[in-house]
KEROSE-121368 format. One record per residue: residue in one letter; chain; residue number from 1; z, y, x of N, C-alpha, C in turn. Coordinates in nm, 4 decimals, m for minus. Example, Ala and Ser with C-alpha at 12.3 -4.5 7.8 and 13.67 -1.06 7.14 Angstrom:
KEROSE-121368
{r a, A, 1, {0.7800, m0.5690, 1.3190}, {0.7800, m0.4500, 1.2300}, {0.7800, m0.3300, 1.3200}},
{r s, A, 2, {0.7080, m0.2250, 1.2850}, {0.7140, m0.1060, 1.3670}, {0.7870, 0.0030, 1.2900}},
***
This chain:
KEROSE-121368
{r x, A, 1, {13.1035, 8.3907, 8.1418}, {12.9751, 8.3975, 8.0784}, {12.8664, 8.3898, 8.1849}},
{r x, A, 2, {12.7936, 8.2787, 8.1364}, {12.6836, 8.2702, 8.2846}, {12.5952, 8.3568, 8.2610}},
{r x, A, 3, {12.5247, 8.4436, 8.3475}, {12.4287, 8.5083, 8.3973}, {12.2989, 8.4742, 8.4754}},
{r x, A, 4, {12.1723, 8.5066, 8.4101}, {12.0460, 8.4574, 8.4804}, {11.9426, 8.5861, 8.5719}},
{r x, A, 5, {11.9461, 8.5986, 8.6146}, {11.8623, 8.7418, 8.6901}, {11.7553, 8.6240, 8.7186}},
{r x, A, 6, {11.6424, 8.7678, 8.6619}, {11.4847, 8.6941, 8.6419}, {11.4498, 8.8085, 8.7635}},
{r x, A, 7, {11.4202, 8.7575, 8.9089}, {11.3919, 8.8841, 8.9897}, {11.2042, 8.8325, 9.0280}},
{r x, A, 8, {11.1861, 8.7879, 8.9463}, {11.0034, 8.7961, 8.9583}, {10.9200, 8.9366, 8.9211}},
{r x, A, 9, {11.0278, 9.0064, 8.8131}, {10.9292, 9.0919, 8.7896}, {11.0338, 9.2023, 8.8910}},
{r x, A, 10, {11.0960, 9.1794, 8.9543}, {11.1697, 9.3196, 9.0101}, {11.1432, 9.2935, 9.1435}},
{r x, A, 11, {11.0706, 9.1885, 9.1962}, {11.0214, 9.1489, 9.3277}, {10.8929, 9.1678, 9.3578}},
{r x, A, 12, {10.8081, 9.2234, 9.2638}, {10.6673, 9.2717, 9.2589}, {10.6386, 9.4092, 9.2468}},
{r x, A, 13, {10.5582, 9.4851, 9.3688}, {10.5306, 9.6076, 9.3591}, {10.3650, 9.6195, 9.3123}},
{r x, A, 14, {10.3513, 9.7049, 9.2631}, {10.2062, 9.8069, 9.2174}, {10.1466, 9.7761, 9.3461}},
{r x, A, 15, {10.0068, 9.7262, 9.3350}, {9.9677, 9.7704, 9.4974}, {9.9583, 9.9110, 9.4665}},
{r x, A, 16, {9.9471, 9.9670, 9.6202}, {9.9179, 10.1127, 9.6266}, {9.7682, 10.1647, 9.5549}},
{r x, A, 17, {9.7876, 10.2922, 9.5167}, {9.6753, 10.3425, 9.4726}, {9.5787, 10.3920, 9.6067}},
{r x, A, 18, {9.4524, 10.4191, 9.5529}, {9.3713, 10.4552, 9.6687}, {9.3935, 10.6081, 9.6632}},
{r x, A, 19, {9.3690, 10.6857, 9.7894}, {9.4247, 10.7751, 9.8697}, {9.2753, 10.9046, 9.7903}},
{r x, A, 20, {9.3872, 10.9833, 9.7908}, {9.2272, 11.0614, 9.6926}, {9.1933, 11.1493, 9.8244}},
{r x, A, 21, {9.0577, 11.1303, 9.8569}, {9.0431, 11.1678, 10.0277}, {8.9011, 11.1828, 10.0253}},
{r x, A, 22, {8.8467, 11.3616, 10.0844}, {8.7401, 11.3504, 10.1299}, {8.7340, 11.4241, 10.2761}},
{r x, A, 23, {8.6475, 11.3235, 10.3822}, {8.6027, 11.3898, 10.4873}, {8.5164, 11.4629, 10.5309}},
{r x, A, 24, {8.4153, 11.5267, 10.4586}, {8.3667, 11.6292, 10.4584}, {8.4273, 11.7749, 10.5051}},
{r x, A, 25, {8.3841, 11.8032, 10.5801}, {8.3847, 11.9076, 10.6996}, {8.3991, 12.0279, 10.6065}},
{r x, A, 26, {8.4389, 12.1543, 10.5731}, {8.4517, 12.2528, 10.4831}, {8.4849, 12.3716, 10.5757}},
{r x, A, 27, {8.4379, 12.4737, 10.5048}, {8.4803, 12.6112, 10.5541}, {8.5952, 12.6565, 10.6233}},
{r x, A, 28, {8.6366, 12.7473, 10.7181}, {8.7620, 12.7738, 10.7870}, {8.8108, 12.6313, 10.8369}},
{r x, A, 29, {8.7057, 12.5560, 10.9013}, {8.7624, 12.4624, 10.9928}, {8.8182, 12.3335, 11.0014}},
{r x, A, 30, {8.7708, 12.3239, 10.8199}, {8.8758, 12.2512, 10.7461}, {8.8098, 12.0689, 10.8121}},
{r x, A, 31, {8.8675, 11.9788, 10.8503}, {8.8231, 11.8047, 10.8416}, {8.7834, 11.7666, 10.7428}},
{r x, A, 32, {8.8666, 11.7737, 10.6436}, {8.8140, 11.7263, 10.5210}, {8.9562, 11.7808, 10.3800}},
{r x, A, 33, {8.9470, 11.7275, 10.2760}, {9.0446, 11.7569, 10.1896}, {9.1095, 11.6372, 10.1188}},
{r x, A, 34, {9.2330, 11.6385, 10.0977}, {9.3357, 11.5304, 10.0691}, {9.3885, 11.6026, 9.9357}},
{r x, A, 35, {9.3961, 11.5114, 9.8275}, {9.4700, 11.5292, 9.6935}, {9.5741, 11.4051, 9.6598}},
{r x, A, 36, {9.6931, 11.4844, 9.6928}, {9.8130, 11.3575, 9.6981}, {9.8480, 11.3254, 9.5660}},
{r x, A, 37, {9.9119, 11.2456, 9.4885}, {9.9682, 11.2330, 9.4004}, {10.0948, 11.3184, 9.3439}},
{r x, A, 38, {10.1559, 11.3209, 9.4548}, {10.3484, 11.4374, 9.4210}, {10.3258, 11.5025, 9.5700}},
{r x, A, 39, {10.4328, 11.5622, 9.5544}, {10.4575, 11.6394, 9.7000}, {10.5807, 11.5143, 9.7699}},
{r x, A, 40, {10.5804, 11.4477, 9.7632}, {10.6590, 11.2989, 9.8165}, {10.6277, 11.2801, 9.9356}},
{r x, A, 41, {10.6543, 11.3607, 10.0513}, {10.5517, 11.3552, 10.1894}, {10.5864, 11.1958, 10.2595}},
{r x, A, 42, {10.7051, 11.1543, 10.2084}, {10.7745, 11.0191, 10.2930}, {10.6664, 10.9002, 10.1624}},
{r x, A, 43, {10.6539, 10.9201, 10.0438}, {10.5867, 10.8357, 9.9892}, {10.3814, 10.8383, 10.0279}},
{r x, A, 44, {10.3748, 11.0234, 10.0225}, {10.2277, 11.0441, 10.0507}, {10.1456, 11.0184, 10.1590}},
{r x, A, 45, {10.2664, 11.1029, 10.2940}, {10.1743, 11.0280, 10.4026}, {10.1514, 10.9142, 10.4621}},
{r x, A, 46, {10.2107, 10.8318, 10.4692}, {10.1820, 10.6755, 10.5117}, {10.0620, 10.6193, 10.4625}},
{r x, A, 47, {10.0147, 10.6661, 10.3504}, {9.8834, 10.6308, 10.2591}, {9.7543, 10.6960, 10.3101}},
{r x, A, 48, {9.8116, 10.8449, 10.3447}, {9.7525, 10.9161, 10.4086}, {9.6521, 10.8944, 10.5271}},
{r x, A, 49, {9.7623, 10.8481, 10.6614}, {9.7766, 10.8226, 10.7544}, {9.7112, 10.6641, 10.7807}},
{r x, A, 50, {9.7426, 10.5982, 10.7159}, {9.6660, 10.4824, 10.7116}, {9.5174, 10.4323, 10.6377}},
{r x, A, 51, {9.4937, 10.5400, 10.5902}, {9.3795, 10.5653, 10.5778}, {9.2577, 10.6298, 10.6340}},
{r x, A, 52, {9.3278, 10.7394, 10.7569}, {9.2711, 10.8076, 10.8456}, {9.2314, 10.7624, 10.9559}},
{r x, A, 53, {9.3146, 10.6122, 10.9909}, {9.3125, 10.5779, 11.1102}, {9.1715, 10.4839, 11.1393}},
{r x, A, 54, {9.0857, 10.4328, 11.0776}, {8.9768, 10.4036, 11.1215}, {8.8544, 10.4961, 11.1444}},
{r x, A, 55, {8.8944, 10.6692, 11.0617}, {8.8018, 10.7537, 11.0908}, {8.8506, 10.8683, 11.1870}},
{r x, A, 56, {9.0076, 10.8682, 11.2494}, {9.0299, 10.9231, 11.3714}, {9.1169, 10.8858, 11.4179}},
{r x, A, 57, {9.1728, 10.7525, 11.4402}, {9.2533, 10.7144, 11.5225}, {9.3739, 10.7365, 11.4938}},
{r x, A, 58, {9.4528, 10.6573, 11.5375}, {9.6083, 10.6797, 11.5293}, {9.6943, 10.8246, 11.5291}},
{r x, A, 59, {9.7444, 10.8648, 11.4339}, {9.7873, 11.0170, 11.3951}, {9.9405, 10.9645, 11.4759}},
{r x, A, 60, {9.9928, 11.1280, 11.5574}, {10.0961, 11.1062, 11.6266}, {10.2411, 11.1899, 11.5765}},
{r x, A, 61, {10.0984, 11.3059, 11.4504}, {10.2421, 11.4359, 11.4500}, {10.1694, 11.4934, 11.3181}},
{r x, A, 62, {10.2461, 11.5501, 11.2049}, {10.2099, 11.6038, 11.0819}, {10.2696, 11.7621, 11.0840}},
{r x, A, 63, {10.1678, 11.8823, 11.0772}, {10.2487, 11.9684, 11.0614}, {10.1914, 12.0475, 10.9120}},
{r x, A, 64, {10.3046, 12.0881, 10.8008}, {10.2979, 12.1317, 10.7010}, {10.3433, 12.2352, 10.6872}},
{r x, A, 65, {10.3273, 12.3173, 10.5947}, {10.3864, 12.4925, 10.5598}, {10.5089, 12.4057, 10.4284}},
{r x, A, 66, {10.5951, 12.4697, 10.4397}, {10.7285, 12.4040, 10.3892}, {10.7237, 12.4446, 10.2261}},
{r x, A, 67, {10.6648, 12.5739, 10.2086}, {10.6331, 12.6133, 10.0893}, {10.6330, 12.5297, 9.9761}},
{r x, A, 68, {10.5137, 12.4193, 9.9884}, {10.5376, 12.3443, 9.8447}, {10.5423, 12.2013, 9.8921}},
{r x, A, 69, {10.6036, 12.1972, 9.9682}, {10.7217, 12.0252, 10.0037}, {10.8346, 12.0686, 9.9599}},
{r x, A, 70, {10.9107, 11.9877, 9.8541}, {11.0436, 12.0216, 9.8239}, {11.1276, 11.9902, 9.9498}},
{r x, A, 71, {11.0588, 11.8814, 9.9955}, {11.1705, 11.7630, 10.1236}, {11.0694, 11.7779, 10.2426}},
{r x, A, 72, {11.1080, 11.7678, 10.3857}, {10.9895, 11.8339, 10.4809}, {11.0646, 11.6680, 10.5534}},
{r x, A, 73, {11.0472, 11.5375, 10.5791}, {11.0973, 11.4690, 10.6765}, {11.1011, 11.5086, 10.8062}},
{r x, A, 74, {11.1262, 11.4653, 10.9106}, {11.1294, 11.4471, 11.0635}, {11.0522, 11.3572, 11.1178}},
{r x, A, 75, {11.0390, 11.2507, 10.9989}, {10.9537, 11.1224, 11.0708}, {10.9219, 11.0718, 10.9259}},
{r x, A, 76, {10.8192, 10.9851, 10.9017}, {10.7584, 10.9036, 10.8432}, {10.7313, 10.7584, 10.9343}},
{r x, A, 77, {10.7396, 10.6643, 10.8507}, {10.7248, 10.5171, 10.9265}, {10.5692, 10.4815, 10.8562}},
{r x, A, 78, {10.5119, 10.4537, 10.9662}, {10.3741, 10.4221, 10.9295}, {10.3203, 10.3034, 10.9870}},
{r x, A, 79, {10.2866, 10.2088, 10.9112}, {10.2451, 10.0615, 10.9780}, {10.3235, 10.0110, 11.1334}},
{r x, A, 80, {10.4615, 10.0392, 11.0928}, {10.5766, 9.9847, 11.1319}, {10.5857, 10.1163, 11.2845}},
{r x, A, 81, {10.5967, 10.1816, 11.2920}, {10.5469, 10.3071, 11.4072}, {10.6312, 10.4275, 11.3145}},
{r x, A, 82, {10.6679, 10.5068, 11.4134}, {10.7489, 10.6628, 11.3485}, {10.6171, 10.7761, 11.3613}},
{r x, A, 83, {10.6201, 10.8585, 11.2659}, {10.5205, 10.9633, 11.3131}, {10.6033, 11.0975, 11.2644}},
{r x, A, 84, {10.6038, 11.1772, 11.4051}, {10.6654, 11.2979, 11.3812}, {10.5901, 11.4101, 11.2479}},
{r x, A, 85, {10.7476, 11.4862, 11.1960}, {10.6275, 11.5508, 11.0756}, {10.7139, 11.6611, 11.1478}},
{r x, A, 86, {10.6399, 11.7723, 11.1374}, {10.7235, 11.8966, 11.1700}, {10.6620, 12.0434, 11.0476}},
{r x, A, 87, {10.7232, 12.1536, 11.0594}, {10.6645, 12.2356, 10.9552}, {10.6828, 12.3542, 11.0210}},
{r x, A, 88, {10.5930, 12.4202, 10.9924}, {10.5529, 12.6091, 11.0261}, {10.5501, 12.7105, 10.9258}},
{r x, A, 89, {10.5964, 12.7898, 10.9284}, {10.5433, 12.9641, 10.7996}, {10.4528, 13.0126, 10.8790}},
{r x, A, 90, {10.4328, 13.0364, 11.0004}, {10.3641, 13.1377, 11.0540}, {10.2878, 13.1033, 11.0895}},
{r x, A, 91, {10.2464, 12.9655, 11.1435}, {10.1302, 12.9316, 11.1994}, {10.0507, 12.8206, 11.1355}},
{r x, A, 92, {10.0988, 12.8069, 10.9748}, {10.0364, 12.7239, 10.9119}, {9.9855, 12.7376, 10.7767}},
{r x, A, 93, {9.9111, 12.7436, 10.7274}, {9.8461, 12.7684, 10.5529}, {9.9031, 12.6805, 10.5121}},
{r x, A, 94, {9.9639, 12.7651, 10.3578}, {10.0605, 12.6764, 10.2878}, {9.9777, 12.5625, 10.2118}},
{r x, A, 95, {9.8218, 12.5706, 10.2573}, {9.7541, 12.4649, 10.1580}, {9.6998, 12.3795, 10.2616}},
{r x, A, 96, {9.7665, 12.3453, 10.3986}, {9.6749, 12.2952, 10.5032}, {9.7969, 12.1986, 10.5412}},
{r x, A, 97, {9.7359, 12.0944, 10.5889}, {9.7895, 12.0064, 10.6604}, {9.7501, 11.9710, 10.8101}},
{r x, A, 98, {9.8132, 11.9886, 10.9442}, {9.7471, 11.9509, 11.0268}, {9.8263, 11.8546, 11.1118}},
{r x, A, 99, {9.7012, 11.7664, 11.1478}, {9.7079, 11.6162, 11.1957}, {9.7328, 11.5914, 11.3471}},
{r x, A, 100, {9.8092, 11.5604, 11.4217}, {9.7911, 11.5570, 11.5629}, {9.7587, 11.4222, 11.5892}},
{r x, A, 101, {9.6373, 11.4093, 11.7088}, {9.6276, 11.3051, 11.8122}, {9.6277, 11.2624, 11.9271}},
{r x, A, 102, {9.6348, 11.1443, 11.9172}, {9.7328, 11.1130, 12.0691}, {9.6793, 11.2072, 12.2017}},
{r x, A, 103, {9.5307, 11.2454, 12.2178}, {9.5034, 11.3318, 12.2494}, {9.4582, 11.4589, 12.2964}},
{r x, A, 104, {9.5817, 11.5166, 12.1732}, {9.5866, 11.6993, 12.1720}, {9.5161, 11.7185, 12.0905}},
{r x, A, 105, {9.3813, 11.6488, 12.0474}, {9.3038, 11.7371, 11.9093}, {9.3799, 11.7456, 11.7924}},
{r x, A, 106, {9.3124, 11.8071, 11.7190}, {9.4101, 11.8330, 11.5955}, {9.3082, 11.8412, 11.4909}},
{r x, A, 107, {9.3330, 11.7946, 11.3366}, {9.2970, 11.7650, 11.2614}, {9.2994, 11.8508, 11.1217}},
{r x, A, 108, {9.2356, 11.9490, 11.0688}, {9.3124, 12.0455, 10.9357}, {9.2384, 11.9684, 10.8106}},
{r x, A, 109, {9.3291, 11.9291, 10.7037}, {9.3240, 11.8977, 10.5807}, {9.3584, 12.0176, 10.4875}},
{r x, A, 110, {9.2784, 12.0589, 10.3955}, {9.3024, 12.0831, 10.2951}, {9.4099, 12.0094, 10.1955}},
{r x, A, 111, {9.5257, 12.0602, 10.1457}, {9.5712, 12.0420, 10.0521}, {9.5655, 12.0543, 9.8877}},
{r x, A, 112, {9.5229, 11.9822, 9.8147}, {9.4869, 12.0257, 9.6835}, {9.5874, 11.9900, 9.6135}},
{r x, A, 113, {9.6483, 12.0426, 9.5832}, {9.8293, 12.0511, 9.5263}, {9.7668, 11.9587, 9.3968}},
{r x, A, 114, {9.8961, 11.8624, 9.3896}, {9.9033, 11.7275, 9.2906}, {9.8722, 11.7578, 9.1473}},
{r x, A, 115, {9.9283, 11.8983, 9.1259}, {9.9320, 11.9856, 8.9545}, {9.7405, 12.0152, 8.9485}},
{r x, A, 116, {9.7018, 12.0047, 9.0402}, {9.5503, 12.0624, 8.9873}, {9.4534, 11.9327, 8.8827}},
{r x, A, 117, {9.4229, 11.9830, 8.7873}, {9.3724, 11.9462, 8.6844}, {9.2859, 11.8069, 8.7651}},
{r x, A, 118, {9.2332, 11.7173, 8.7082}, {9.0946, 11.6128, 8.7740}, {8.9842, 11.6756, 8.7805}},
{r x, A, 119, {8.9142, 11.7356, 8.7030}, {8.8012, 11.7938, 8.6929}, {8.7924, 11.9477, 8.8090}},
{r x, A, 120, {8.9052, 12.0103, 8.8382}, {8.9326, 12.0942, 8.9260}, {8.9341, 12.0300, 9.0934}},
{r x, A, 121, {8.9444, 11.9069, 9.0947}, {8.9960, 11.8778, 9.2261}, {8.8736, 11.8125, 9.2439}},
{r x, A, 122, {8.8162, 11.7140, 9.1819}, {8.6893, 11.6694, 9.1884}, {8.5845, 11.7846, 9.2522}},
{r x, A, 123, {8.5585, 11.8748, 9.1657}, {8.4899, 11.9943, 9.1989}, {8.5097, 12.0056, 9.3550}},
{r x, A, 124, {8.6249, 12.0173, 9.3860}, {8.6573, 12.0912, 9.4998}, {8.5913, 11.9916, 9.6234}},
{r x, A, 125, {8.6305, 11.8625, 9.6114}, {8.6288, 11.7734, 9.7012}, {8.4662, 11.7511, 9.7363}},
{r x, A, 126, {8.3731, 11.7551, 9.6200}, {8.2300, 11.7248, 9.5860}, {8.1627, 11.8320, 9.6958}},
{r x, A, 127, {8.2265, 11.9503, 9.7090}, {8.1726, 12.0542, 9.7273}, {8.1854, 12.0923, 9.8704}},
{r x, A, 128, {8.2295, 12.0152, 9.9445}, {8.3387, 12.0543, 10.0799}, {8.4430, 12.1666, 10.0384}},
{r x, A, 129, {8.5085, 12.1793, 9.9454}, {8.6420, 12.2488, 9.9382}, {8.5419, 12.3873, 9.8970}},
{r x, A, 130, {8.4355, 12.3651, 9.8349}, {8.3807, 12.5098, 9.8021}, {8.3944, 12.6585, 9.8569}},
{r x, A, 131, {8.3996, 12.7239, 9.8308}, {8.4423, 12.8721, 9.8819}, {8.5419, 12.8670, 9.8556}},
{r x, A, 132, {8.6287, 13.0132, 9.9150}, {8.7736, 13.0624, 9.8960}, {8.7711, 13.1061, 9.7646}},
{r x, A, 133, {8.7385, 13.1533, 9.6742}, {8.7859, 13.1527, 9.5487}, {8.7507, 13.0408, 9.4665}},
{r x, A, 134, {8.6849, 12.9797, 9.4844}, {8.6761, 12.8183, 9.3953}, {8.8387, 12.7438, 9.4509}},
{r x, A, 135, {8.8512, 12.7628, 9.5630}, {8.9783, 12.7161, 9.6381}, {9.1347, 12.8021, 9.5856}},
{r x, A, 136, {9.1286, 12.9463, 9.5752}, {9.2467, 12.9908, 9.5226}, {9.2411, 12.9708, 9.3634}},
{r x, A, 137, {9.1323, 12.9298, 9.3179}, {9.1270, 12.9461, 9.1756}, {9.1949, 12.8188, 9.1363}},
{r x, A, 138, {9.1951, 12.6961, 9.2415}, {9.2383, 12.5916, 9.2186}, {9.3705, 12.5742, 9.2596}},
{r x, A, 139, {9.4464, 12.6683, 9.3194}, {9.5653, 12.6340, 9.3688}, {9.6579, 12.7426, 9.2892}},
{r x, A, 140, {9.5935, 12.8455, 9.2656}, {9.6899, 12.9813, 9.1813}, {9.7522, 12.9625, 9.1060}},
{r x, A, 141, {9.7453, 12.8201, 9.0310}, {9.8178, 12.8329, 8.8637}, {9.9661, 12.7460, 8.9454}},
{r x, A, 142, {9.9653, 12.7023, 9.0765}, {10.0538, 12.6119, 9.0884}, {10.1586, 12.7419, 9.2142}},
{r x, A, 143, {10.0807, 12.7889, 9.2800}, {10.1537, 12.8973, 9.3480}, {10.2598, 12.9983, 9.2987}},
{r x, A, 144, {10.1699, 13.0445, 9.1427}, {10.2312, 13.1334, 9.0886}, {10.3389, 13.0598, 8.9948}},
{r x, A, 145, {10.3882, 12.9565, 9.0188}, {10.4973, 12.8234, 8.9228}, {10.5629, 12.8052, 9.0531}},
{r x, A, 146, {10.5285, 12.8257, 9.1498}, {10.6383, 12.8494, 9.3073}, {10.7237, 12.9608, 9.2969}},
{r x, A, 147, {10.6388, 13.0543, 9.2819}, {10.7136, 13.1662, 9.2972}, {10.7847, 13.2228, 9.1992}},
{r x, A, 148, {10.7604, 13.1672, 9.0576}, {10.8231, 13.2251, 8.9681}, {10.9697, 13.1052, 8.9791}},
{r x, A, 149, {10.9546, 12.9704, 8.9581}, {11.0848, 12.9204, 9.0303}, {11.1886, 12.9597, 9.1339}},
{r x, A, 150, {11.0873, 12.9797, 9.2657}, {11.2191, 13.0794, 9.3338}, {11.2469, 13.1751, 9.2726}},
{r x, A, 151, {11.2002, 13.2841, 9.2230}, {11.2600, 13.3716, 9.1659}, {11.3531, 13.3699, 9.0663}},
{r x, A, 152, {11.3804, 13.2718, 9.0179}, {11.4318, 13.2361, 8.9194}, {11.5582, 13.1614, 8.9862}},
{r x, A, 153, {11.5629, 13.0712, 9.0560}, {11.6361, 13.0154, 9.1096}, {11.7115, 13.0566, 9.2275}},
{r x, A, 154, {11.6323, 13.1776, 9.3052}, {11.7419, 13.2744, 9.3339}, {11.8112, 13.4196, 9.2847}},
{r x, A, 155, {11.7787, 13.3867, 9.1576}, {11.8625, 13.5175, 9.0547}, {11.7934, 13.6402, 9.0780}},
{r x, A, 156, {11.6259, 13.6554, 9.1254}, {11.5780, 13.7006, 9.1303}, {11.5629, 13.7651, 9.2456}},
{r x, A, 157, {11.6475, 13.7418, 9.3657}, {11.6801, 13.7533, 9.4724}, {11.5355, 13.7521, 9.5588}},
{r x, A, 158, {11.4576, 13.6908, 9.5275}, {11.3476, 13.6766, 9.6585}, {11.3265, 13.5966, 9.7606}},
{r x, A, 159, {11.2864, 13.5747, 9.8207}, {11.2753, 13.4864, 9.9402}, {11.3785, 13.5060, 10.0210}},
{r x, A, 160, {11.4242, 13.3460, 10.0771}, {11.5201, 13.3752, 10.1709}, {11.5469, 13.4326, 10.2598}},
{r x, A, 161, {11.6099, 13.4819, 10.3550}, {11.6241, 13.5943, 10.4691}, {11.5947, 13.4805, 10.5958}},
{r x, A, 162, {11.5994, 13.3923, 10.5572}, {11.6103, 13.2632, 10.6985}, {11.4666, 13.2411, 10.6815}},
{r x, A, 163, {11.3629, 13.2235, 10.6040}, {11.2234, 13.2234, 10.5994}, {11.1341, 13.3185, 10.6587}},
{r x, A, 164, {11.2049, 13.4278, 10.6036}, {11.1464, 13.5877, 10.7147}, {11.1447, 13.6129, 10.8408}},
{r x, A, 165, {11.2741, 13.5188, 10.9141}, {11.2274, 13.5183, 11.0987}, {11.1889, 13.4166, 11.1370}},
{r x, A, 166, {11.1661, 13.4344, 11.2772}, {11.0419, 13.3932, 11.3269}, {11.1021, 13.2370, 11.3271}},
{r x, A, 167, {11.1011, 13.1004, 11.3740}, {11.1132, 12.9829, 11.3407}, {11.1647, 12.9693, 11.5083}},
{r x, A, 168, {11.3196, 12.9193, 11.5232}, {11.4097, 12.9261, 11.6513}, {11.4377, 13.0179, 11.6237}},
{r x, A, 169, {11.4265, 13.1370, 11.6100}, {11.5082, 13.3023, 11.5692}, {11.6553, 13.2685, 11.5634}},
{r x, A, 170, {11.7725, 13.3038, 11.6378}, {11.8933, 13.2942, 11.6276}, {12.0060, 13.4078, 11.5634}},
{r x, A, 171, {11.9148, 13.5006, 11.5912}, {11.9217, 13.6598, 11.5916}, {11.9631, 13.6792, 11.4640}},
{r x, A, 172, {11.9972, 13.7977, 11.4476}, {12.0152, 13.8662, 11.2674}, {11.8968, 13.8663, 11.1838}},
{r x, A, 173, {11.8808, 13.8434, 11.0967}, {11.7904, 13.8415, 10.9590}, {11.7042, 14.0163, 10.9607}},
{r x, A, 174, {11.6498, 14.0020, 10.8544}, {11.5586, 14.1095, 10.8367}, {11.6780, 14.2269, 10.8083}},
{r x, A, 175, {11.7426, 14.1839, 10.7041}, {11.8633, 14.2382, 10.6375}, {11.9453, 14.3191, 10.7193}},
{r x, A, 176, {11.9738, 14.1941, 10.8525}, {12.0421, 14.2391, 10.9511}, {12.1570, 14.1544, 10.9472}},
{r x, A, 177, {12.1626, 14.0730, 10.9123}, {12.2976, 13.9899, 10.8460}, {12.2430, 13.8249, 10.8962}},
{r x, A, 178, {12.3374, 13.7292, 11.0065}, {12.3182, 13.6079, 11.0685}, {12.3737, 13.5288, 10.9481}},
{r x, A, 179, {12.2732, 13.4489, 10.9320}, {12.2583, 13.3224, 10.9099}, {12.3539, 13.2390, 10.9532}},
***
């Protein structure tokens, strides 16, 4: 039985959407604020990143709070180039993204988690990231859907014991019990 594969329409991608991005300077230090589509960091930042680069130059290193990335990469490929992503608990806000360049400055984005309403994120962006409670008011409904998942998904268990030390920690857990 002959077979015809029509690959015109399976050979055509969406162009990309535009990067929901403001550079406006904001409170606690912030560069500006970024509203991604998913937490897809291998789909988000390249869009990201290539969008940044005519208003600061070639980005070398991504560091994120692991919190609400399901998947944390090692690298992202960006206009044919690797860019290191690395992640922190302790030295990073779980709503911040920071940017490294080639060099040493560093770059903090606001994160406006993908679940926040349009009219909520708009606000935020219009405003330089407004105050800290215009800012937790916009991220709380998605934090508290973090935490009630882990909790849930570790049988009510709590946060992991490997999250609680320090990041390289080889040592015993809080518990007291190695990993």
């Amino acid at each position: 039985m002959p077979v015809t594969i029509d690959r015109t329409t399976s050979s055509r991608r969406a162009p990309p959407q535009p990067v929901r991005l403001s550079l406006t300077p904001a409170p606690g230090g912030l560069d500006g604020m970024w509203w991604p589509r998913s937490r897809a960091l291998t789909r988000e930042l390249p869009t990201l990143m290539a969008a940044l680069v005519d208003h600061w130059g070639r980005i070398t290193g991504v560091t994120v709070h692991p919190a609400y990335w399901p998947v944390v990469p090692h690298h992202v490929s960006v206009a044919g180039r690797t860019v290191r992503v690395g992640w922190s608990i302790q030295a990073q806000d779980p709503h911040r993204l920071t940017l490294s360049l080639p060099d040493g400055q560093h770059r903090d984005v606001l994160v406006i988690p993908p679940e926040t309403g349009a009219e909520a994120a708009a606000q935020l962006m219009a405003d330089g990231g407004g105050d800290a409670p215009a800012r937790e008011e916009a991220t709380d409904g998605f934090d508290a859907r973090i935490r009630e998942e882990a909790w849930e998904s570790d049988g009510g268990a709590g946060r992991p014991s490997f999250l609680s030390r320090p990041i390289g920690s080889t040592g015993p857990s809080p518990a007291g019990r190695r990993r």
